[in-house]
C-alpha positions as CSV (number, residue, x, y, z in Angstrom):
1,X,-8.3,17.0,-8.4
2,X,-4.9,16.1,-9.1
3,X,-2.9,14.4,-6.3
4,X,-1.1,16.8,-3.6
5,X,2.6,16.4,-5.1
6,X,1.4,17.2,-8.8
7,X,-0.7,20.1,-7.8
8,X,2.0,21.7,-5.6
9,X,4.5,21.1,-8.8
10,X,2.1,22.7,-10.8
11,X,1.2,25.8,-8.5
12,X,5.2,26.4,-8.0
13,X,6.0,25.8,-11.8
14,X,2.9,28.0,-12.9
15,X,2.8,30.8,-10.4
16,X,6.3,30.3,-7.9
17,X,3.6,29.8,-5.1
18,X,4.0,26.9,-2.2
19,X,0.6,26.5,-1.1
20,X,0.1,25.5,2.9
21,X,-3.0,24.7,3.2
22,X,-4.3,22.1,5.9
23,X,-4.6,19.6,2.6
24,X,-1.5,19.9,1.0
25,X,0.3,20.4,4.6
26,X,-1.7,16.8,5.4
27,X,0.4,13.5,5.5
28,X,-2.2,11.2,3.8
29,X,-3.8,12.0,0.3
30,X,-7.2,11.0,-0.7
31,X,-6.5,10.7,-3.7
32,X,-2.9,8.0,-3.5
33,X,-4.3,4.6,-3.1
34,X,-1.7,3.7,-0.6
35,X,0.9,5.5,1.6
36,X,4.2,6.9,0.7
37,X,6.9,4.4,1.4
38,X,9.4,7.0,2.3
39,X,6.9,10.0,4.1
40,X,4.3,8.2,5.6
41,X,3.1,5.5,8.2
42,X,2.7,1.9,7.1
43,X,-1.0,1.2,6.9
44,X,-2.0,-1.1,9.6
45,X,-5.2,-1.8,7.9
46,X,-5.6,-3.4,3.9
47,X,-8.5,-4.0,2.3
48,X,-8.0,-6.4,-1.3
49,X,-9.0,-4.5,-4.0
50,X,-7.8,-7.0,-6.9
51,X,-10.2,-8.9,-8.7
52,X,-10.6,-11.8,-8.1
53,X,-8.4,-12.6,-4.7
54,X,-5.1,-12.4,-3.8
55,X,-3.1,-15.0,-1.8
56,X,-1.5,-14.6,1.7
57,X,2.3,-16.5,1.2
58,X,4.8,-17.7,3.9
59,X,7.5,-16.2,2.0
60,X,7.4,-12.9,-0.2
61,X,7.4,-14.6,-3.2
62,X,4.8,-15.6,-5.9
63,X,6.4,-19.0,-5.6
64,X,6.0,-19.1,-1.6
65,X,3.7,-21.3,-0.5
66,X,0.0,-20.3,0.0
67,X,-1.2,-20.0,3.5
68,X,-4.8,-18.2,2.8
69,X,-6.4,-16.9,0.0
70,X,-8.3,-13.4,0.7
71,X,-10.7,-12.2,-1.1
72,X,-11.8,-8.7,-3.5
73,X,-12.9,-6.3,-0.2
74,X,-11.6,-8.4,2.7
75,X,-10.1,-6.2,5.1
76,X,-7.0,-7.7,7.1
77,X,-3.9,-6.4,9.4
78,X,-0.5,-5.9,8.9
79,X,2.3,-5.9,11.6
80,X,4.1,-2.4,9.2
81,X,6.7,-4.8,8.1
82,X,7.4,-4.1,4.4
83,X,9.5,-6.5,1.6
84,X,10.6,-5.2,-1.8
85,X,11.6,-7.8,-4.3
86,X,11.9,-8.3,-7.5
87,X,8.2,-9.1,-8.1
88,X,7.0,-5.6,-5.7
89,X,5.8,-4.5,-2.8
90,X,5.3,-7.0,0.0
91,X,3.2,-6.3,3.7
92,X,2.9,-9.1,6.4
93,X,-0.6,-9.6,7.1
94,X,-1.6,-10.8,10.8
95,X,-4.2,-13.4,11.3
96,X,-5.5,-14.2,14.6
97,X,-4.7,-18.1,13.7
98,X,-1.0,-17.8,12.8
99,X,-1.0,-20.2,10.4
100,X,-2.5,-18.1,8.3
101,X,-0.4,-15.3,8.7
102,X,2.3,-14.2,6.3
103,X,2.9,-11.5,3.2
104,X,0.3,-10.0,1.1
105,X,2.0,-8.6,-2.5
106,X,0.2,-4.7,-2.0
107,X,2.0,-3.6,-5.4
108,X,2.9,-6.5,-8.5
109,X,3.5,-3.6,-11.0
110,X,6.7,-5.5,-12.0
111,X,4.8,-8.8,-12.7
């Protein structure tokens, strides 16, 4: 299956038909790997799905310094705040020692 936006697209360009059903009227899509910035709630929960870690900064930056590293399928919490920079999509990630806490890069597309 196609994700909701592209399927609604096609159904309205195809046959002038907006469907409502409880999946395309739904706020999350199974098939997006993360929420809509603009429609939908901040994920309070991540799970690290790059290969083969990814680091938790003080800054959002690549250059910021390292506070943990986290590993492919470590789950961890976010607070909802979001940065954008040049290199992505940043979420602060809580830790329960606070040294440790600080911003995850969720999306390096422009790396």
């Amino acid at each position: 299956l196609l994700p909701t936006l592209q399927r609604q697209w096609l159904l309205w360009r195809s046959k002038c038909f907006i469907c409502r059903c409880p999946r395309c009227e739904s706020p999350e899509d199974p098939l997006r790997d993360r929420a809509c910035n603009s429609c939908a709630p901040i994920p309070r929960r991540w799970q690290v799905v790059h290969q083969p870690a990814v680091w938790r900064r003080k800054e959002p930056a690549t250059k910021g310094r390292a506070v943990a590293l986290l590993k492919e399928g470590t789950e961890f919490d976010a607070t909802g705040e979001l940065r954008t920079t040049k290199e992505g999509l940043w979420v602060f990630g809580e830790d329960s020692d606070s040294k440790k806490s600080g911003w995850v890069l969720v999306d390096g597309s422009a790396l």
